[in-house]
MARZA-912137 format. One record per residue (C-alpha): x, y, z; residue number from 1. Coordinates in steps of 0.5 Angstrom, whole numbers. Each point is the difference from the previous one (the first is absolute). Example, Ala and Ser with C-alpha at 12.3 -4.5 7.8 and 13.67 -1.06 7.14 Angstrom:
% residues 2
VEXNU      px      py      pz   num
VEXNU      25      -9      16     1
VEXNU       2       7      -2     2
//
This chain:
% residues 119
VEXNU      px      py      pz   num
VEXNU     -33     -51       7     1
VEXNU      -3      -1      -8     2
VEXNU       6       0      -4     3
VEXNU      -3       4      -8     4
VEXNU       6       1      -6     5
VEXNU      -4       5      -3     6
VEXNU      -3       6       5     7
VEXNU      -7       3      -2     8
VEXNU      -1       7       3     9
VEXNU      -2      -1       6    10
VEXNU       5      -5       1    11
VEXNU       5       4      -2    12
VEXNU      -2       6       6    13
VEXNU       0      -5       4    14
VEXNU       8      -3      -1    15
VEXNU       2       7      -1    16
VEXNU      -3       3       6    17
VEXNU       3      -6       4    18
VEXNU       6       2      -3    19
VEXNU       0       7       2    20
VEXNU      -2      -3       8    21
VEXNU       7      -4      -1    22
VEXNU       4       6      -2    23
VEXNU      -3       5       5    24
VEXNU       1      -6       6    25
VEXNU       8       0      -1    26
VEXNU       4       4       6    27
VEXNU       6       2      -2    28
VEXNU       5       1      -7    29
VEXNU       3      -8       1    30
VEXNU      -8      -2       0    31
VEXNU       0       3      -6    32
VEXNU       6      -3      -3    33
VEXNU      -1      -7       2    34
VEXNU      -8       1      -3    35
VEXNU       2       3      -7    36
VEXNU       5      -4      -2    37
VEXNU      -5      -6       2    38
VEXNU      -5       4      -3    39
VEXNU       4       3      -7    40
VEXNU       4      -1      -5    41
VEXNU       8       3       0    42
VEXNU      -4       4      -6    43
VEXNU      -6       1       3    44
VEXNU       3       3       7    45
VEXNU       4       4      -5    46
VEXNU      -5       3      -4    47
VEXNU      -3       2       6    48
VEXNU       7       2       4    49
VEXNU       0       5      -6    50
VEXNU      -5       3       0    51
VEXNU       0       2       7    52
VEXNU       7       3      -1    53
VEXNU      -1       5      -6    54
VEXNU      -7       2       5    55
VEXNU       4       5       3    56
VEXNU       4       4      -5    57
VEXNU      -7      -1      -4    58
VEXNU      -3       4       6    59
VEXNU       5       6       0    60
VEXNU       0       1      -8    61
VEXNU       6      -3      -2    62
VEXNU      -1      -1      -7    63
VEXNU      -1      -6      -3    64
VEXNU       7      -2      -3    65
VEXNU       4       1       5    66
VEXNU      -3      -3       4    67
VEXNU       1      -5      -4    68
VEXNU       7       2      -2    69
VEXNU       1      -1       8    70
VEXNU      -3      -6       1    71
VEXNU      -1      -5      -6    72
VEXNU      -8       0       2    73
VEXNU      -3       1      -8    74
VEXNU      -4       6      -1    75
VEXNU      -6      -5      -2    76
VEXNU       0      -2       8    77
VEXNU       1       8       2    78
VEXNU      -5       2      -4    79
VEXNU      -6      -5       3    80
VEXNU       3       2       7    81
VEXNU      -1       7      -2    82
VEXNU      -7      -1      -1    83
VEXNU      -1      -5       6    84
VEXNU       2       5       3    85
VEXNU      -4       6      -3    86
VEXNU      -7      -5      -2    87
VEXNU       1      -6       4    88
VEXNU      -4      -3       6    89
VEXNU       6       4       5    90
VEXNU       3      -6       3    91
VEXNU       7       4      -3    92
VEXNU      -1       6       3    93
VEXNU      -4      -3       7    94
VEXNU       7      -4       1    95
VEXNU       5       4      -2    96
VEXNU      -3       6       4    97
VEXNU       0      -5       6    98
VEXNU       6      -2      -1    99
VEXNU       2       7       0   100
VEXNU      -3       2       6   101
VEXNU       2      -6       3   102
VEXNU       7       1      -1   103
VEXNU       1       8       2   104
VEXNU      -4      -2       6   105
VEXNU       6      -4       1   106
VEXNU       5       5      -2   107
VEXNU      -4       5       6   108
VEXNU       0      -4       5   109
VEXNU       8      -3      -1   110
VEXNU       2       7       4   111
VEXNU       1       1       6   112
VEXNU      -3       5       4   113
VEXNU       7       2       3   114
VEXNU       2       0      -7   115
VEXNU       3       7      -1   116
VEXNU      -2       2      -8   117
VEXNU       6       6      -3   118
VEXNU      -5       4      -5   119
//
């Protein structure tokens, strides 16, 4: 592999596509730790650990403030999730809603079918 410092276009399409196979290659929430510690900063996996945190109070409407008041995320951050959220490429809302479905399908299938439901 031909090591460059400065990427033109089309080496940067290259490197960034090579970095999202990396990515889309990790099997499991340890892999994924091991490869952003390795890959990140401590600031970087912070930047993007906050950003992904305020996405759900963003997609229920909280307002701004509080949630930053809640969690300490500037309202800068919030407001540019907002607008991935709204006017992005839709990587928030496609992982956020696979990660939903993913988790109430967990939910529904924990119950045994024995299990008797009180109304």
């Amino acid at each position: 592999m031909k090591m460059r410092h400065a990427h033109s276009g089309a080496d940067t399409e290259e490197s960034e596509h090579q970095l999202y196979e990396a990515i889309a290659a990790i099997r499991n929430v340890e892999e994924a730790k091991q490869f952003f510690e390795d890959l990140c900063t401590p600031t970087e996996r912070q930047a993007m650990a906050d950003r992904w945190y305020v996405v759900e109070p963003v997609k229920q409407g909280i307002p701004y403030r509080t949630i930053y008041e809640e969690t300490g995320v500037s309202v800068t951050t919030i407001g540019r999730v907002a607008r991935c959220l709204s006017l992005g490429a839709g990587g928030y809302n496609l992982i956020y809603d696979r990660i939903k479905r993913k988790s109430h399908a967990k939910r529904k299938t924990s119950h045994s079918p024995t299990e008797k439901r009180t109304s």
